[in-house]
C-alpha positions in Angstrom: -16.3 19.0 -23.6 -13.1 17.1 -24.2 -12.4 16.6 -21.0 -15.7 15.2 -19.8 -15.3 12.8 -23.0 -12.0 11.7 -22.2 -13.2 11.3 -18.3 -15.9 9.0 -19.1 -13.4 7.0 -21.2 -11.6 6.3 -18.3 -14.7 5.3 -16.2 -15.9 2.7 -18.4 -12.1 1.5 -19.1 -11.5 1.1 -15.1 -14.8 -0.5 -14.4 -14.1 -3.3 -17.5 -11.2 -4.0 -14.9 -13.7 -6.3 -12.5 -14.9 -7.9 -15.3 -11.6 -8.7 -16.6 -10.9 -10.1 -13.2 -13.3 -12.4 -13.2 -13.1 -13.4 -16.6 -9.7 -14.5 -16.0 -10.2 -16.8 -12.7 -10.4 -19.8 -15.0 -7.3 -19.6 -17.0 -4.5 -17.7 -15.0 -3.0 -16.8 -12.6 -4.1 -13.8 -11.5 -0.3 -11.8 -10.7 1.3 -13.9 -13.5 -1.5 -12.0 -15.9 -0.7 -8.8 -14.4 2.6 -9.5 -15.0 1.9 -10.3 -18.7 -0.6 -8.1 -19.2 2.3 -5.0 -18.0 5.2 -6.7 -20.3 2.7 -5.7 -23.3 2.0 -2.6 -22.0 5.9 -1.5 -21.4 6.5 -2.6 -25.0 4.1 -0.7 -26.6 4.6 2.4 -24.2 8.1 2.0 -25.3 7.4 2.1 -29.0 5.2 5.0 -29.0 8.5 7.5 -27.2 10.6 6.0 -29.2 8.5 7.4 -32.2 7.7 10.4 -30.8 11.5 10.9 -30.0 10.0 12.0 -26.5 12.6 13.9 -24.0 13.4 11.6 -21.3 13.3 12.5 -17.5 16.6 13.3 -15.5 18.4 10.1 -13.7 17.2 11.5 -10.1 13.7 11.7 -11.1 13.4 8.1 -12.7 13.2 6.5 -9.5 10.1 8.1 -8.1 8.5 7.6 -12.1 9.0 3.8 -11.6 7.6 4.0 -7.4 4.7 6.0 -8.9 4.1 2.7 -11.5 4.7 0.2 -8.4 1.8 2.0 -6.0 -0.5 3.1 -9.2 -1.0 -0.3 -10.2 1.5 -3.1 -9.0 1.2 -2.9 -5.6 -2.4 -1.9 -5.8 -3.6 -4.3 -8.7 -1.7 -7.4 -7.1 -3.2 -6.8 -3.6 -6.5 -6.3 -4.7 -6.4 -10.1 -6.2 -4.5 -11.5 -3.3 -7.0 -10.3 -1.0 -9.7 -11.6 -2.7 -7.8 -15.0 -3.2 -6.9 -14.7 0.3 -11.2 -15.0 1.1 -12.0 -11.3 1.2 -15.5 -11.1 -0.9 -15.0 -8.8 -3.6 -18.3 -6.5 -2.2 -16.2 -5.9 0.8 -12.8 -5.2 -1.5 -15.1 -2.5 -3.9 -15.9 -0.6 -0.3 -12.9 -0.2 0.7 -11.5 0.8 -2.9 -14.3 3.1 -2.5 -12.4 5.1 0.4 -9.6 5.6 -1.6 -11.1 9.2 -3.0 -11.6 10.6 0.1 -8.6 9.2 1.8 -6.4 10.8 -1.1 -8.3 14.1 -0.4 -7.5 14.2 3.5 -3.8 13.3 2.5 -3.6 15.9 -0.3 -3.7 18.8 2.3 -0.6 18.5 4.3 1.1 17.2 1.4 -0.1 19.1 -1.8 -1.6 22.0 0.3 -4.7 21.1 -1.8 -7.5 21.6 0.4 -11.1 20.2 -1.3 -14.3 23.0 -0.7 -17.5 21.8 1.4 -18.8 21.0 -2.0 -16.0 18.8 -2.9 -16.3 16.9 0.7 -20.5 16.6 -0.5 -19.6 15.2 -3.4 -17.1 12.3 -2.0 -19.2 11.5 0.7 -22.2 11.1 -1.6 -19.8 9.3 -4.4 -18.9 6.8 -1.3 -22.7 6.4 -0.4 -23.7 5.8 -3.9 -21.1 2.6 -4.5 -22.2 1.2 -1.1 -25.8 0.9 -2.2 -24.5 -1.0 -5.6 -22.6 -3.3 -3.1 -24.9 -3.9 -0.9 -27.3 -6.7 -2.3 -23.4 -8.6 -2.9 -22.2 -7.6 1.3 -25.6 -9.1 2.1 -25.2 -12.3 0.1 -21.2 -12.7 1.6 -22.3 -11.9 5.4 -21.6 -15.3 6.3 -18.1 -15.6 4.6 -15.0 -15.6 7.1 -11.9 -13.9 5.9 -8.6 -13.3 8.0 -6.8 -10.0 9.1 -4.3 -10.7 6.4 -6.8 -10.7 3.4 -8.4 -7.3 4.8 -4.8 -5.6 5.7 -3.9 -6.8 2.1 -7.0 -4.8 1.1 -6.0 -1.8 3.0 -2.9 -2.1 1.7 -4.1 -1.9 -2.3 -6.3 0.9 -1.4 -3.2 3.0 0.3 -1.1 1.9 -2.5 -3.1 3.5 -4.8 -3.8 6.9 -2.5 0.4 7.0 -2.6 0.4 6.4 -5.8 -2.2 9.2 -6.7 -0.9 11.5 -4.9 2.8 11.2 -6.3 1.8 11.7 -9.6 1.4 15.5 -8.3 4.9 15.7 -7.9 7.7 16.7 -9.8 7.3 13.6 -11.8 3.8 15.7 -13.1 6.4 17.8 -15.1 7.8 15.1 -17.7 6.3 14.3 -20.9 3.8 11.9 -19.8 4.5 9.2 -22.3 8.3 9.0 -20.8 6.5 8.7 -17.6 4.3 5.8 -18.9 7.3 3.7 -20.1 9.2 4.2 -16.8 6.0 3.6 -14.5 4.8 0.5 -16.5 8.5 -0.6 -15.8 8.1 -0.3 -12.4 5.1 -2.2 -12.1 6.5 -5.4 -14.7 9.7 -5.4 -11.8 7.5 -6.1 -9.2 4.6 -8.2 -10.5 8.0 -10.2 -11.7 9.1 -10.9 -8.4 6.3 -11.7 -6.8 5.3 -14.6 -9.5 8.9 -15.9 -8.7 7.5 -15.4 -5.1 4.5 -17.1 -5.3 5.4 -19.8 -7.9 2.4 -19.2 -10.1 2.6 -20.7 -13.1 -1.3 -21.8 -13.9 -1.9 -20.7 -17.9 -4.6 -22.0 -19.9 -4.5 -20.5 -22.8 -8.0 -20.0 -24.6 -9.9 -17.3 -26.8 -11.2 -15.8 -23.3 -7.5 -15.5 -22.3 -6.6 -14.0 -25.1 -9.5 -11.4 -25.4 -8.9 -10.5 -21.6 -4.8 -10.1 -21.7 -5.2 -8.1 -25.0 -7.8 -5.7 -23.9 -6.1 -5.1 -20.1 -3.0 -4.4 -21.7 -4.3 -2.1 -24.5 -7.5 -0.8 -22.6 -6.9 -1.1 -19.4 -3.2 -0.2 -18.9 -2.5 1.6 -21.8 -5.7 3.8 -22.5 -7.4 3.9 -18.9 -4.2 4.5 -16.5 -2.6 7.2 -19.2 -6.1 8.7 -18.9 -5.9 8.3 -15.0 -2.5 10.0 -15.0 -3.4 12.5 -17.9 -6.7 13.3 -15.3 -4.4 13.6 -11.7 -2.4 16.1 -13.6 -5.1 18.6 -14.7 -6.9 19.0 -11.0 -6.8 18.6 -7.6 -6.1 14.8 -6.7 -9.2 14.3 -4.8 -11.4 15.6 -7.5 -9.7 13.3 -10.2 -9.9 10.5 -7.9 -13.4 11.0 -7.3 -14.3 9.4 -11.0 -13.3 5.8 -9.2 -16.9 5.9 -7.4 -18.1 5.5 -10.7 -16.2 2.2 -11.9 -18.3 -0.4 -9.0 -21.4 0.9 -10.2 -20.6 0.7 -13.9 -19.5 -2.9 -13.5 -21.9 -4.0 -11.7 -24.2 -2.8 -15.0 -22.0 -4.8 -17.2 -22.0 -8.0 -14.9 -25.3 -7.7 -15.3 -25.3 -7.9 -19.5 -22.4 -10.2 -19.5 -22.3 -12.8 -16.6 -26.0 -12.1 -15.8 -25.4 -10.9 -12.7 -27.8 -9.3 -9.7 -29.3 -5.9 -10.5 -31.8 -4.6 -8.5 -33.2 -0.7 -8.1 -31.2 -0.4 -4.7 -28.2 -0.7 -7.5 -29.4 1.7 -9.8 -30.0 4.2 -6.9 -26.9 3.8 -6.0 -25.3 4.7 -9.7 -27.6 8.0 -9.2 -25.9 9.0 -6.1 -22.6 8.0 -7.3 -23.1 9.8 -10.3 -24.6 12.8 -8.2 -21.5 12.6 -6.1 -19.0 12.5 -8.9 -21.1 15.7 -10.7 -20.3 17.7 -7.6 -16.6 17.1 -7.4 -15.9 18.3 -10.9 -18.5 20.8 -11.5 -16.5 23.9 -13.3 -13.3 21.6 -14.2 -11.2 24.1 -16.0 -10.7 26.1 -12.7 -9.0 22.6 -11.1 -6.1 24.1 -12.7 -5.8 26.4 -9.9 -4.0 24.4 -6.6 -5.9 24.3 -3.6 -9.1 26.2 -4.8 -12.0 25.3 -7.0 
């Protein structure tokens, strides 16, 4: 019960992401928020070990905690928004995010030796299906948009950044307390949003209650609460069954967009949440035996 609790926590936490996203078009910058939004992050991450007097990882395995934080969400986060800045319509962006699952699952057998059941496969390919059809009225509506090979291999990139990620949190990094792991990882990530605001020169901040609302709840929410949960998740099961909860995040935006920024819902959408959910159901039916590598 705990852990289906604690996984729908994370669902709604990682779908508030697009709306944070486009709440934040107006004011900032989108990498100089990230980078922000992480600074706040590694601070209180920081505070909570040093509390909790929490045993730090080994020298030689600190560098692969802070590559996990750089795929997980710097390289990942930051390309999603340049890609979308770059003219990619975000429809197209949550479709190929939507891959990631099932692309983490193919990679997870040569290099976990985790290999998903028929049911497993069922239930990604549904997931994928699913977020397609909540997509699909916002495709339709960008079908005449242009966008350049750059903005989609920037895509590609976020969604292999976070596969990478994923799949390294299986490693030997999985054994350290997972709070060290946060402070190094969130490290990682404020390194390289860092450089690439020097990079890019952004400097655009307005600052404004919706600023504040939006930096405050992606740094306590979103970072803090919904990737610990993320990692916390990868940990307990097979990678392709935690990353299987994603499918779930487009459709419960889109539900949100709807009650915030009044956006398009139709019944193709809700359909769409069904089979998503459908989809999800199947990959995590009888969790506790995820604890077992390679077999559910």
């Amino acid at each position: 019960m705990m852990v289906l609790v604690l996984s729908g926590l994370f669902v709604f936490t990682w779908s508030s992401g697009f709306i944070v996203g486009k709440a934040i078009v107006p004011y900032a910058d989108p990498t100089l928020f990230l980078f922000v939004r992480v600074c706040i992050s590694a601070v209180i991450f920081g505070l909570v070990a040093w509390h909790a007097k929490v045993k730090w990882p080994a020298w030689s395995e600190v560098p692969k905690h802070v590559l996990a934080g750089i795929l997980l969400q710097g390289i990942y986060l930051s390309a999603t928004y340049w890609a979308i800045a770059d003219g990619l319509p975000p429809a197209v962006m949550a479709l190929m995010g939507s891959l990631q699952p099932i692309l983490t699952a193919v990679l997870a057998i040569p290099i976990l030796k985790e290999i998903p059941t028929g049911r497993i496969w069922f239930g990604l390919v549904m997931g994928l299906v699913g977020v397609f059809f909540v997509i699909q009225p916002a495709m339709d509506a960008s079908s005449g948009i242009t966008y350049t090979t750059t903005a989609l291999l920037t895509g590609l990139l976020a969604v292999l950044s976070i596969t990478f990620g994923t799949l390294l949190q299986k490693t030997s990094i999985a054994a350290a307390d997972i709070r060290a792991s946060a402070v190094l990882q969130n490290i990682g990530t404020m390194l390289f949003t860092g450089l690439f605001v020097w990079i890019r020169g952004e400097d655009r901040w307005i600052w404004s209650p919706e600023l504040w609302a939006s930096l405050l709840w992606a740094a306590i929410v979103l970072t803090c609460i919904g990737t610990l949960l993320l990692v916390w998740i990868i940990r307990r099961g097979q990678a392709a069954t935690a990353s299987s909860l994603i499918f779930l995040a487009p459709p419960l935006a889109a539900i949100e967009a709807y009650f915030m920024f009044g956006d398009r819902l139709d019944a193709v959408q809700l359909a769409g949440f069904v089979l998503a959910l459908v989809g999800v159901a199947a990959c995590n039916m009888r969790w506790p035996l995820l604890r077992r590598p390679g077999r559910l």
